[in-house]
C-alpha positions, 0 to 999 in steps of 0.5 A: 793157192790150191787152184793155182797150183792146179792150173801150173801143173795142168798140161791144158793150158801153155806154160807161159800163161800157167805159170806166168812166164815172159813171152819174148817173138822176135821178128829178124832182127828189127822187132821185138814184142814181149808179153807179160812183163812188169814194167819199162827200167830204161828207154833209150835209142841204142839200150831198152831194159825191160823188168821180167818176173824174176829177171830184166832183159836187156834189148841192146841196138840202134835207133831203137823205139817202143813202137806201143805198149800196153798192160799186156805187151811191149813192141821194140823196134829198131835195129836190134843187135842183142836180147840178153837176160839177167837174173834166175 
Protein backbone atom coordinates (compact mmCIF):
# COMPACT_ATOMS: atom_id res chain seq x y z
CA UNK A 1 0.00 0.00 0.00
CA UNK A 2 0.91 3.57 -0.54
CA UNK A 3 1.38 4.16 3.29
CA UNK A 4 3.51 1.50 3.83
CA UNK A 5 5.63 2.33 1.24
CA UNK A 6 5.90 5.80 2.99
CA UNK A 7 6.60 4.61 6.39
CA UNK A 8 9.57 1.99 4.92
CA UNK A 9 11.03 4.90 3.36
CA UNK A 10 10.65 7.24 6.29
CA UNK A 11 13.95 7.87 8.31
CA UNK A 12 11.58 8.43 11.48
CA UNK A 13 10.91 5.31 12.26
CA UNK A 14 14.14 2.35 12.50
CA UNK A 15 14.39 0.14 9.81
CA UNK A 16 13.69 -2.89 11.78
CA UNK A 17 10.02 -1.94 12.76
CA UNK A 18 9.75 -0.05 9.11
CA UNK A 19 10.33 -2.82 7.15
CA UNK A 20 9.91 -5.42 9.28
CA UNK A 21 12.98 -7.23 9.56
CA UNK A 22 14.27 -9.62 12.63
CA UNK A 23 15.97 -8.17 15.37
CA UNK A 24 18.76 -10.83 16.70
CA UNK A 25 20.45 -9.24 20.82
CA UNK A 26 22.96 -11.41 21.79
CA UNK A 27 24.05 -11.50 25.20
CA UNK A 28 27.88 -13.32 25.48
CA UNK A 29 27.35 -16.39 24.24
CA UNK A 30 24.34 -17.66 26.62
CA UNK A 31 21.24 -15.78 25.27
CA UNK A 32 19.64 -15.02 22.44
CA UNK A 33 16.39 -12.84 22.23
CA UNK A 34 15.00 -12.61 18.59
CA UNK A 35 12.06 -10.19 17.72
CA UNK A 36 9.86 -10.35 15.19
CA UNK A 37 9.82 -13.69 14.09
CA UNK A 38 7.27 -16.08 12.36
CA UNK A 39 7.43 -19.24 14.28
CA UNK A 40 9.84 -22.00 16.32
CA UNK A 41 10.84 -24.83 12.98
CA UNK A 42 12.79 -27.41 15.67
CA UNK A 43 13.34 -27.16 19.53
CA UNK A 44 15.97 -29.28 20.63
CA UNK A 45 18.87 -29.31 23.41
CA UNK A 46 21.89 -28.78 21.07
CA UNK A 47 19.85 -27.07 17.57
CA UNK A 48 16.96 -24.21 17.82
CA UNK A 49 15.79 -23.36 14.35
CA UNK A 50 13.62 -20.36 14.22
CA UNK A 51 11.59 -19.12 10.82
CA UNK A 52 12.34 -15.45 9.78
CA UNK A 53 10.43 -13.31 7.12
CA UNK A 54 12.54 -14.33 4.30
CA UNK A 55 14.99 -16.53 6.10
CA UNK A 56 15.58 -19.47 9.14
CA UNK A 57 18.32 -18.83 11.70
CA UNK A 58 19.43 -21.56 12.78
CA UNK A 59 20.92 -21.25 16.72
CA UNK A 60 23.25 -24.35 17.25
CA UNK A 61 24.95 -25.25 21.22
CA UNK A 62 24.38 -27.15 24.02
CA UNK A 63 21.85 -27.32 26.75
CA UNK A 64 19.99 -25.19 25.02
CA UNK A 65 16.36 -23.68 26.20
CA UNK A 66 13.36 -21.23 24.95
CA UNK A 67 13.72 -19.38 28.51
CA UNK A 68 10.05 -17.60 26.97
CA UNK A 69 8.20 -16.68 24.02
CA UNK A 70 5.45 -14.69 23.02
CA UNK A 71 3.83 -13.09 19.86
CA UNK A 72 6.64 -10.47 19.86
CA UNK A 73 9.84 -12.21 21.15
CA UNK A 74 11.76 -15.64 21.46
CA UNK A 75 14.69 -15.78 24.34
CA UNK A 76 17.04 -18.95 23.91
CA UNK A 77 19.28 -19.64 26.53
CA UNK A 78 22.08 -21.82 26.92
CA UNK A 79 25.40 -22.32 25.80
CA UNK A 80 25.47 -21.04 22.20
CA UNK A 81 28.09 -21.94 20.18
CA UNK A 82 26.52 -20.59 16.71
CA UNK A 83 23.73 -18.31 15.12
CA UNK A 84 23.90 -18.88 11.11
CA UNK A 85 21.14 -17.50 8.52
CA UNK A 86 19.64 -19.17 5.59
CA UNK A 87 17.93 -17.96 2.71
CA UNK A 88 17.86 -14.17 1.16
Amino acid sequence: TVLKKMISNSDALPKDISRDVSVALINGSEQIKVQNFNGILKYGSDEIVLRLKKQRMFIRGRTLDIKYYNADEVCICGNIDSVAYVGE
